[in-house]
C-alpha positions as a Markdown table, in Angstrom:
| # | Residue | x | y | z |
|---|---|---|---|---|
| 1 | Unk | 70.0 | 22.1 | 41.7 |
| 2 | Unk | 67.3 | 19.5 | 42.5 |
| 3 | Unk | 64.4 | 18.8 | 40.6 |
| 4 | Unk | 62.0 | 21.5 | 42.7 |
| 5 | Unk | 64.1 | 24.8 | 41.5 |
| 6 | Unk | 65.9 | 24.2 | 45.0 |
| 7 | Unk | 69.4 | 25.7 | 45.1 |
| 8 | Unk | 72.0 | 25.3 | 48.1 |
| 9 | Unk | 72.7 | 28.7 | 49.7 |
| 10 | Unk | 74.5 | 29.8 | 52.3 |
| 11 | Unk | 74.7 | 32.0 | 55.7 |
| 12 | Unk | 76.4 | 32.9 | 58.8 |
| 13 | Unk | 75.8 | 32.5 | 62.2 |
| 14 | Unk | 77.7 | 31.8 | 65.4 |
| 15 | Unk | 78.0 | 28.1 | 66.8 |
| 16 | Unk | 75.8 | 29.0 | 69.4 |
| 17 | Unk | 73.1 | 30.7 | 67.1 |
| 18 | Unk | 73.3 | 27.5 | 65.0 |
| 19 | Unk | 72.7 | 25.0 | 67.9 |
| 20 | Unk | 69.5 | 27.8 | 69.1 |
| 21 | Unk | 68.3 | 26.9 | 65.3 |
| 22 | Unk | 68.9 | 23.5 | 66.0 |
| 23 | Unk | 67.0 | 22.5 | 68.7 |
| 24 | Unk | 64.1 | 25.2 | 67.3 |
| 25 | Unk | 64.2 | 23.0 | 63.6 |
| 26 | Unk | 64.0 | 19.9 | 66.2 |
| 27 | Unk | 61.2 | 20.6 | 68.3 |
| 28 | Unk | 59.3 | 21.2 | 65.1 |
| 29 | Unk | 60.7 | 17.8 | 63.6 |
| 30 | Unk | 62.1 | 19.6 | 61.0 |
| 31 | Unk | 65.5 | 19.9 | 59.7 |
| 32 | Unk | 67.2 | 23.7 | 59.8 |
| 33 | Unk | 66.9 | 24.8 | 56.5 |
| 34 | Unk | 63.1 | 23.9 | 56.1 |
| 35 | Unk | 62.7 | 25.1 | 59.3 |
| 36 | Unk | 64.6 | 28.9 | 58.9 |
| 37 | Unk | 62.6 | 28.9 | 55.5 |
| 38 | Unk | 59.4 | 28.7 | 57.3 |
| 39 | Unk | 60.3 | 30.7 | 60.0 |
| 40 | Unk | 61.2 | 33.6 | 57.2 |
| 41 | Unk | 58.2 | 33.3 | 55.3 |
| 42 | Unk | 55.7 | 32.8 | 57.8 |
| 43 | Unk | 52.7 | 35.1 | 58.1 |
| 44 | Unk | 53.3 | 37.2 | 61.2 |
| 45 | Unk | 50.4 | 35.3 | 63.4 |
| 46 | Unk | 49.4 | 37.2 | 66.3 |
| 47 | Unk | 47.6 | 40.5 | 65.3 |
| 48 | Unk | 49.6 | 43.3 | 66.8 |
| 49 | Unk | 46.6 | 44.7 | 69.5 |
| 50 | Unk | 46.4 | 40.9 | 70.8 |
| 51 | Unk | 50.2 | 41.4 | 71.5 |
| 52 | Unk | 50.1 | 44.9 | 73.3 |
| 53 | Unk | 47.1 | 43.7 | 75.2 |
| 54 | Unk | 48.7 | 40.1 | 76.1 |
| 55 | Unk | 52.3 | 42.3 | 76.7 |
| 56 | Unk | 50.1 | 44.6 | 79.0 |
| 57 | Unk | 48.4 | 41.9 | 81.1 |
| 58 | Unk | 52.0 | 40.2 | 82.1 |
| 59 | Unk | 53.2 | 44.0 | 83.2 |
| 60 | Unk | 50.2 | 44.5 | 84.8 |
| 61 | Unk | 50.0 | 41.1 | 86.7 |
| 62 | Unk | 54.3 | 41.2 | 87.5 |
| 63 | Unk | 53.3 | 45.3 | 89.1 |
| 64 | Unk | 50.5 | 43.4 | 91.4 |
| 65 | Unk | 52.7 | 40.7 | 92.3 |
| 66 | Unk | 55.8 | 43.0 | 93.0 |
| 67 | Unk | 53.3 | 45.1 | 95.2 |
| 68 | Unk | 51.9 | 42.3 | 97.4 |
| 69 | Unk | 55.6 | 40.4 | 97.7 |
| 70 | Unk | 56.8 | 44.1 | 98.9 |
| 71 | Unk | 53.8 | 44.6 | 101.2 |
| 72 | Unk | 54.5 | 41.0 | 102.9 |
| 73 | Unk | 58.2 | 41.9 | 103.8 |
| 74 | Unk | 59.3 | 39.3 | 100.9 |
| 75 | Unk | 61.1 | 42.4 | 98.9 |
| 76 | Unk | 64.0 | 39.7 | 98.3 |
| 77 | Unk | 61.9 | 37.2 | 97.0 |
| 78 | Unk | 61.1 | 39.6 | 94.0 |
| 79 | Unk | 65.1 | 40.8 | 93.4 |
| 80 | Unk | 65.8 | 37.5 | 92.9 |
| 81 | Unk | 63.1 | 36.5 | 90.8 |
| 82 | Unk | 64.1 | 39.8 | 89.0 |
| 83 | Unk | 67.9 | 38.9 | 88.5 |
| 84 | Unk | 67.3 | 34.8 | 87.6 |
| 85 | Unk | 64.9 | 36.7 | 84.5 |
| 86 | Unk | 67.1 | 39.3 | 83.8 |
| 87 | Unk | 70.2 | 36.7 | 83.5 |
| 88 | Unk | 68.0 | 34.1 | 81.3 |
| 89 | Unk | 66.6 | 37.4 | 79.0 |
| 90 | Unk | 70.7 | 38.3 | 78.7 |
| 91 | Unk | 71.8 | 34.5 | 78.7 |
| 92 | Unk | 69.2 | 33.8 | 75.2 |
| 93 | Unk | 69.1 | 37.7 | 73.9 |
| 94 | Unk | 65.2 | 38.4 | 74.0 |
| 95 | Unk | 65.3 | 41.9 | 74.6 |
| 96 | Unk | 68.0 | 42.1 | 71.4 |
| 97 | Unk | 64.9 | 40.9 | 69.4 |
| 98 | Unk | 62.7 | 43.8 | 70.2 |
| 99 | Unk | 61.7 | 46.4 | 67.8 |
| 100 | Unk | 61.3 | 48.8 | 70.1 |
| 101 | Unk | 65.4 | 49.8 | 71.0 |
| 102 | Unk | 63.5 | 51.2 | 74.6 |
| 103 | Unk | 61.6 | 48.5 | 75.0 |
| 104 | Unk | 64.1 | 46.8 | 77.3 |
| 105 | Unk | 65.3 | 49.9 | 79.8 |
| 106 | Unk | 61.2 | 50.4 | 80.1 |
| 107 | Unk | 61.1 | 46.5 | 80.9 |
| 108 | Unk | 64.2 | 46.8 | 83.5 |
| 109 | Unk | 63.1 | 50.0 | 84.9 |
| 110 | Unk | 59.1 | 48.4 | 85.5 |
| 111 | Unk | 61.2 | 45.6 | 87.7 |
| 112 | Unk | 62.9 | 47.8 | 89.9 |
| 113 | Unk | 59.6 | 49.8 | 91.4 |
| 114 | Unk | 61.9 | 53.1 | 90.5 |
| 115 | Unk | 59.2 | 54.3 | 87.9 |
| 116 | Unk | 55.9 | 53.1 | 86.2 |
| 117 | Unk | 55.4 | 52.6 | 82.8 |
């Protein structure tokens, strides 16, 4: 025990969540056990309504772009904007943080024009 009441503990995570950590603690300039302390104990900072409204500006903005690409004839341009996000959102596991379990079929479904949300 050191002399601050501080006790090592312990947890598991996958080499690939640990390195994630890593470079997180890093960019921060702190070291990974400060750093997933703070993280864990931190104040959620951004009131929920400033969120939703941020959240509902990007949909809004991506439906007006998707439109106007469409209307040009540039259809392919938004597909493959569509799949490079889609493979980064799979590649680092966004949508696995969401709280909302629909949250990510509403998000896909948005991209495809198929239906609005």
């Amino acid at each position: 025990m050191t002399g601050d009441g501080r006790r090592q503990r312990a947890l598991m995570a996958t080499d690939a969540e640990w390195e994630r950590i890593g470079r997180a603690a890093a960019a921060l300039g702190m070291d990974r056990s400060r750093f997933l302390i703070h993280r864990a104990l931190a104040a959620d900072t951004v009131p929920a309504e400033v969120l939703r409204r941020a959240v509902r500006e990007v949909l809004v903005l991506s439906r007006l772009e998707e439109r106007r690409l469409r209307e040009a004839g540039a259809g392919t341009a938004w597909e493959d904007a569509c799949d490079a996000v889609d493979g980064w959102i799979e590649r680092e596991g966004v949508l696995d943080r969401l709280t909302d379990p629909g949250a990510a079929n509403r998000w896909k479904a948005a991209g495809t024009g198929q239906a609005d949300p």
